[in-house]
C-alpha positions as CSV (number, residue, x, y, z in Angstrom):
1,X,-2.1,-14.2,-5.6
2,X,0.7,-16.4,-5.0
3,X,3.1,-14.6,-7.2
4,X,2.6,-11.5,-4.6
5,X,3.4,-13.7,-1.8
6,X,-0.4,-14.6,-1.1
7,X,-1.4,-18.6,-0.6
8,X,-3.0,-20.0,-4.1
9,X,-6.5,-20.1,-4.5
10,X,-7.0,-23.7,-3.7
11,X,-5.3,-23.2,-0.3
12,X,-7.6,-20.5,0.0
13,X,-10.7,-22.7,-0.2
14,X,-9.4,-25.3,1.7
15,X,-8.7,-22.9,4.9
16,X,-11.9,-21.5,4.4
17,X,-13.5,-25.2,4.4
18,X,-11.6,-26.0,8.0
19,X,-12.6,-22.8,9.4
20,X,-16.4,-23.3,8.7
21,X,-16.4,-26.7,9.9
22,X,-14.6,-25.6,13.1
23,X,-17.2,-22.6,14.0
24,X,-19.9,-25.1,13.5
25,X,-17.9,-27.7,15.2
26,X,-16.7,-25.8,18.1
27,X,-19.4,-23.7,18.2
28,X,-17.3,-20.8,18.6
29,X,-18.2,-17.2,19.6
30,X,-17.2,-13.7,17.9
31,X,-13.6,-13.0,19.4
32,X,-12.9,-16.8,19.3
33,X,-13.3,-16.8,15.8
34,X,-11.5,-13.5,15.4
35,X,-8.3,-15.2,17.0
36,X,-8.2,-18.0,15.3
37,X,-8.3,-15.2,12.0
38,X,-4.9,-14.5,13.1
39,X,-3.6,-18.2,12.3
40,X,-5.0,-18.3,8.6
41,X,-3.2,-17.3,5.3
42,X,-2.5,-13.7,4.7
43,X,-5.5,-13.2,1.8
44,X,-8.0,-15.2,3.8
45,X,-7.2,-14.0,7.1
46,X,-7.6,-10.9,5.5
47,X,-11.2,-11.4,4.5
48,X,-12.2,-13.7,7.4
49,X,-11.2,-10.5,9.9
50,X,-12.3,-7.7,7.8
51,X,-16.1,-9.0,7.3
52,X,-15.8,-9.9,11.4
53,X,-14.9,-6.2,12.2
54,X,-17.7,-5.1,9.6
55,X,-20.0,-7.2,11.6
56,X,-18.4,-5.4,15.3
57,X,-18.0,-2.0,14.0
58,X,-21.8,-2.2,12.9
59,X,-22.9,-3.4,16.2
60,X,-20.9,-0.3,17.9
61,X,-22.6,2.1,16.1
62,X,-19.4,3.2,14.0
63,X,-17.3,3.2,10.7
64,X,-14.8,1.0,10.7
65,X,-11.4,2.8,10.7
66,X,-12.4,4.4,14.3
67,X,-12.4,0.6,16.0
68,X,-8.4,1.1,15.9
69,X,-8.8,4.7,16.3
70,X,-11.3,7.2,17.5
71,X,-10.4,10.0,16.3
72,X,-9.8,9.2,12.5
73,X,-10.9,11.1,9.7
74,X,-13.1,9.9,7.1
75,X,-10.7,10.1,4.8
76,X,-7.1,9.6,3.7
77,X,-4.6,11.2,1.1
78,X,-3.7,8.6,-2.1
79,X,-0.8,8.5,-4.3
80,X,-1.5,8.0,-8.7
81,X,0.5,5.3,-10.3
82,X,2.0,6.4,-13.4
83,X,3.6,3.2,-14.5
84,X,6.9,2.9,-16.4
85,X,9.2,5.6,-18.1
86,X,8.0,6.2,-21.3
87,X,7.7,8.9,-24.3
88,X,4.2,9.5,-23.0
89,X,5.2,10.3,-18.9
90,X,5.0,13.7,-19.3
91,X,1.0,13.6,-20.6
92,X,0.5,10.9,-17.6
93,X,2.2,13.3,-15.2
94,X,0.5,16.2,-16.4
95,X,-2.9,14.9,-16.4
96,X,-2.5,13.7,-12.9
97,X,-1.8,16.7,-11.5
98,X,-4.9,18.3,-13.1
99,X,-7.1,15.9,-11.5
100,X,-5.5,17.4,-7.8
101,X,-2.6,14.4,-7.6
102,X,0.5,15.8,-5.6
103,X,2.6,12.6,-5.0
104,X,3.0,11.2,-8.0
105,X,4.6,7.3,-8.4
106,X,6.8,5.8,-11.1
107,X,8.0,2.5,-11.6
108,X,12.3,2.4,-12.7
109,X,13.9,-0.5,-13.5
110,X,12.4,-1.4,-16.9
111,X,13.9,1.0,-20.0
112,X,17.8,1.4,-19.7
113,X,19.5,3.6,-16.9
114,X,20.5,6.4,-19.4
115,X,17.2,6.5,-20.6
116,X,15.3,6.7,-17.2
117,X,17.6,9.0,-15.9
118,X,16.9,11.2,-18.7
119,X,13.0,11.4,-18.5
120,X,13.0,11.8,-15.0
121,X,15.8,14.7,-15.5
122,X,13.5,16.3,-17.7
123,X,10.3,15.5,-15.3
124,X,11.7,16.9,-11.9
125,X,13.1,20.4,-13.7
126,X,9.3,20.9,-15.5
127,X,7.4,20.4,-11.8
128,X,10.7,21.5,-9.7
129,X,8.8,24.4,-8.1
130,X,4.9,23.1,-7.7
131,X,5.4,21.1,-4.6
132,X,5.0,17.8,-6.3
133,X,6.6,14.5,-4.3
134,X,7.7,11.6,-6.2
135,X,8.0,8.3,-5.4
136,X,10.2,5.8,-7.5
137,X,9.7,2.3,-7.4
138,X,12.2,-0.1,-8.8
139,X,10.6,-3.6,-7.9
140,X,14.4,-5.2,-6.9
141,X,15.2,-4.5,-10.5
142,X,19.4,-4.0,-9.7
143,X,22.0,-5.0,-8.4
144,X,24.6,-3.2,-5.7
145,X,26.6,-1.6,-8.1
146,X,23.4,-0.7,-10.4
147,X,21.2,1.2,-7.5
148,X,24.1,2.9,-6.7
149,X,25.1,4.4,-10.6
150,X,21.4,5.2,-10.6
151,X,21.5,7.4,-7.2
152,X,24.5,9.1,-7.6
153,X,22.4,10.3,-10.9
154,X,19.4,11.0,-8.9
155,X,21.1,12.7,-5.9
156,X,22.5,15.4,-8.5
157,X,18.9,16.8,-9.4
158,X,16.2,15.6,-7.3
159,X,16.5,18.5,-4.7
160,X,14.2,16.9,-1.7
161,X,11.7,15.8,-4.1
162,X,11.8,12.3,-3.9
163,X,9.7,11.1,-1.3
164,X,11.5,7.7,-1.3
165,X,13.3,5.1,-3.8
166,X,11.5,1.7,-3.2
167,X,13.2,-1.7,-3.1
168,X,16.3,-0.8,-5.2
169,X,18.1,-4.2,-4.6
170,X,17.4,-7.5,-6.1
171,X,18.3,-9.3,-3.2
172,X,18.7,-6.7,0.0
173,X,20.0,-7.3,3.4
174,X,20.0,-4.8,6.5
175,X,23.7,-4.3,5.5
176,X,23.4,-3.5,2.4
177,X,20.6,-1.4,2.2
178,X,22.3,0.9,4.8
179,X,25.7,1.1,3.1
180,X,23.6,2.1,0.3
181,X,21.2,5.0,2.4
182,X,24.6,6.3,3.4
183,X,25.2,7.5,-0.4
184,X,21.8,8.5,-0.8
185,X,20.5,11.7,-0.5
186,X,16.1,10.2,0.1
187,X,15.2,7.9,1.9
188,X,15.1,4.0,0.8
189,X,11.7,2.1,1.3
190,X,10.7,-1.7,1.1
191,X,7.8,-3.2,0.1
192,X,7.7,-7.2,-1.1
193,X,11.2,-8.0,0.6
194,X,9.3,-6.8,4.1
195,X,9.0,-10.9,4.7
196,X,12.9,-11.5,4.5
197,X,13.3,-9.1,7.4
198,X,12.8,-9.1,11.0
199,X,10.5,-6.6,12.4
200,X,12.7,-5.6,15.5
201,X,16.1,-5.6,13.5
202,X,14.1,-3.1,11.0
203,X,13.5,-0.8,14.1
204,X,16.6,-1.3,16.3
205,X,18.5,-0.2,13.3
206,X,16.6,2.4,11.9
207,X,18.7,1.9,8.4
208,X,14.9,2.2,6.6
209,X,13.3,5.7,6.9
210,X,10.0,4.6,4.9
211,X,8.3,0.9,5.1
212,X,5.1,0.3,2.5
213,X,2.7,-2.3,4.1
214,X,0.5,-4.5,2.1
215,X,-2.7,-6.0,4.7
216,X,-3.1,-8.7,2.3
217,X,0.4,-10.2,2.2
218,X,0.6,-9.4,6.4
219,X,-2.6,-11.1,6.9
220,X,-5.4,-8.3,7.8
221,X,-5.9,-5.2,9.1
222,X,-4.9,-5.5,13.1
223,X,-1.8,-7.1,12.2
224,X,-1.0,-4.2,10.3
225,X,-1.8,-1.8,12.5
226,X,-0.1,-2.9,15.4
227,X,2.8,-2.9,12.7
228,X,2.2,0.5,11.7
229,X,2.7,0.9,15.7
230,X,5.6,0.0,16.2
231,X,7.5,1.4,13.5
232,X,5.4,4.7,14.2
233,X,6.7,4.8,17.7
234,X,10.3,4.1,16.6
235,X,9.8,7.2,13.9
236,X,9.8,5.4,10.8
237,X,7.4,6.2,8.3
238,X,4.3,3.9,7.0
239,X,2.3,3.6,3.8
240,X,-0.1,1.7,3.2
241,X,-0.7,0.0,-0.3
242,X,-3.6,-2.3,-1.5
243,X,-2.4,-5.4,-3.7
244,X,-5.3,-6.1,-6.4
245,X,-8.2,-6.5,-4.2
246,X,-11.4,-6.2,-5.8
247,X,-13.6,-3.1,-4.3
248,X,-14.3,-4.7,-1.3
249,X,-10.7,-5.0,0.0
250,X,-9.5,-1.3,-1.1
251,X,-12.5,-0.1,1.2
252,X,-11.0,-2.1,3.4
253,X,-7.5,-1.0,2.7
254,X,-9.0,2.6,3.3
255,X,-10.2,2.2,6.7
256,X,-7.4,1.0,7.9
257,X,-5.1,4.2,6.1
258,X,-7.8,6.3,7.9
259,X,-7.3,5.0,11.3
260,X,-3.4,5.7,10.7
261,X,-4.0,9.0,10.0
262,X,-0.8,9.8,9.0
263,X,-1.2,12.6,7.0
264,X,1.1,10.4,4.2
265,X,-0.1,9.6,1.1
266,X,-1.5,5.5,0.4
267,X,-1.6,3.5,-2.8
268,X,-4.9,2.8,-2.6
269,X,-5.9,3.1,-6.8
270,X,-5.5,-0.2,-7.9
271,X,-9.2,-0.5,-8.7
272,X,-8.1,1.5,-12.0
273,X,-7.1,-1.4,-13.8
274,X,-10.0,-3.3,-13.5
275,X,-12.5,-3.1,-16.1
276,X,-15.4,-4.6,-13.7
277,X,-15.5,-5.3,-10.3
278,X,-17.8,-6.6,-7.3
279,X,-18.6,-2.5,-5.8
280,X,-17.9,0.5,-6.6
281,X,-14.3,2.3,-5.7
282,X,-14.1,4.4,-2.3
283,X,-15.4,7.9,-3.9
284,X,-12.6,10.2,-4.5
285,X,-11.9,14.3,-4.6
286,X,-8.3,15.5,-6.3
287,X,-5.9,13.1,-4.4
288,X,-8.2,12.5,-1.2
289,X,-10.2,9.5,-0.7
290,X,-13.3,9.1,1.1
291,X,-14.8,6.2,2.9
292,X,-19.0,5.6,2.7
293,X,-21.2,7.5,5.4
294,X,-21.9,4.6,7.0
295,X,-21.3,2.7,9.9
296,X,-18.7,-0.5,9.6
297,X,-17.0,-1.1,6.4
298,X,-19.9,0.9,4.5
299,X,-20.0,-1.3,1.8
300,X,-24.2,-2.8,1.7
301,X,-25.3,-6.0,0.4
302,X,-27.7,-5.3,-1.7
303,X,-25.2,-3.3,-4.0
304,X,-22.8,-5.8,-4.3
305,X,-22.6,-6.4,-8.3
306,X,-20.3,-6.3,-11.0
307,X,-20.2,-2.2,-11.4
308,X,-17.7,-0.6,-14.2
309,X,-14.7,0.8,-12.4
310,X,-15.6,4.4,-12.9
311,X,-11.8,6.0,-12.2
312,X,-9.9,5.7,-14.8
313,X,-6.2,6.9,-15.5
């Protein structure tokens, strides 16, 4: 998905033609192939490494997620998406919650200020005392002086219920992102700007509290982890967020939030809005989700089809 920040499909098929004839070529072994992963596209590199440790994880006996980390769970916390402001957010937010949801996502940035402000007024005072976290996402929909008319709005009712406000700027730098954290009272998270920033700036200044991480736009699961690493070890916060993978890719997605084990809910429910899809979605209890009791990704060949998407919002 190019407009994500993917490579287009037919750069996709053309990598995947090179690295066929190059393993045939070459006659290349397991871990040579899984290093030269590392040098593809994000989406491909993605696939390429996942199906390889499927294939490694099976060998050594054990689900996937415990190759980064032995001691993972089998499962991770997940966050519902409840879209944009709207007359009908309370229904969406009330529903969710029945189903077990406790962190609870909206998109901003799309109805007027006033008008946001307003609903999520209304929103935070019904739910202020049933330990609910809420996470706003504003997809770089304002400028400076917008994000910050917005805050000073949101600092005066959310009482330490906002988990984080996600990419608030259009167009953020370092700089201007901390200015901004400095009149915030929650912490500021990116998301698709994560590419116009240096890893070790991110860290050395510790301006971002919360970074979401997408393993299709960084280019597979180890890469992500070892990014999860670092900005673990420097005490900044990671969730992890699938893009619009088909089944196959959130189970993927899931393994690697399970080896985190971070105790943080992930945005691992895109499978909703697809009507059809290769596999079935990873099986899910209230807001926990669960990865197949079986070793590697858990995902078998013989049931790969085009199964309804059986969660539905």
């Amino acid at each position: 998905m190019p407009e994500m920040g993917t490579e287009n499909l037919q750069e996709a098929m053309q990598q995947c033609q090179k690295l066929s004839a190059l393993i045939a070529s070459e006659k290349l072994d397991f871990y040579q192939t899984l290093a030269i992963t590392k040098e593809l596209s994000p989406a491909i590199s993605m696939a390429v490494e996942t199906a390889l440790l499927d294939i490694q994880s099976q060998q050594q006996q054990l689900p996937l997620h415990k190759l980064f980390n032995p001691t993972a769970n089998n499962s991770c916390k997940v966050n519902i998406n409840l879209g944009c402001i709207d007359e009908n957010l309370l229904n969406k937010c009330e529903r969710a919650i029945q189903k077990g949801f406790k962190t609870l996502k909206i998109k901003m940035g799309v109805a007027s200020p006033i008008y946001e402000i307003e609903k999520l007024e209304q929103l935070f005072d019904k739910y202020r005392n049933q330990n609910i976290k809420w996470r706003l996402d504003a997809n770089q929909a304002w400028n400076r002086e917008q994000a910050l008319e917005i805050i000073r709005a949101l600092n005066g009712f959310a009482n330490n219920s906002i988990e984080y406000l996600e990419e608030p700027l259009q167009t953020p730098t370092l700089s201007q992102l901390a200015n901004i954290q400095e009149q915030t009272n929650f912490p500021l998270a990116i998301d698709e700007s994560i590419k116009h920033f240096n890893l070790d700036k991110i860290i050395q200044t510790k301006v971002l509290k919360h970074i979401i991480l997408k393993a299709t736009l960084i280019g597979g699961l180890s890469k992500t982890y070892d990014i999860y690493e670092k900005l673990n070890d420097a005490n900044i916060k990671t969730t992890l967020t699938s893009l619009l993978e088909s089944a196959v890719g959130i189970h993927a997605n899931l393994h690697l939030a399970c080896a985190v084990d971070n105790n943080i809910s992930h945005g691992l429910l895109s499978g909703e809005y697809f009507q059809y899809d290769l596999y079935t979605s990873p099986r899910l209890n209230k807001q926990q989700m669960y990865t197949e009791p079986r070793k590697g990704l858990g995902i078998t060949a013989n049931n790969l089809e085009f199964n309804h998407v059986s969660f539905s919002s």
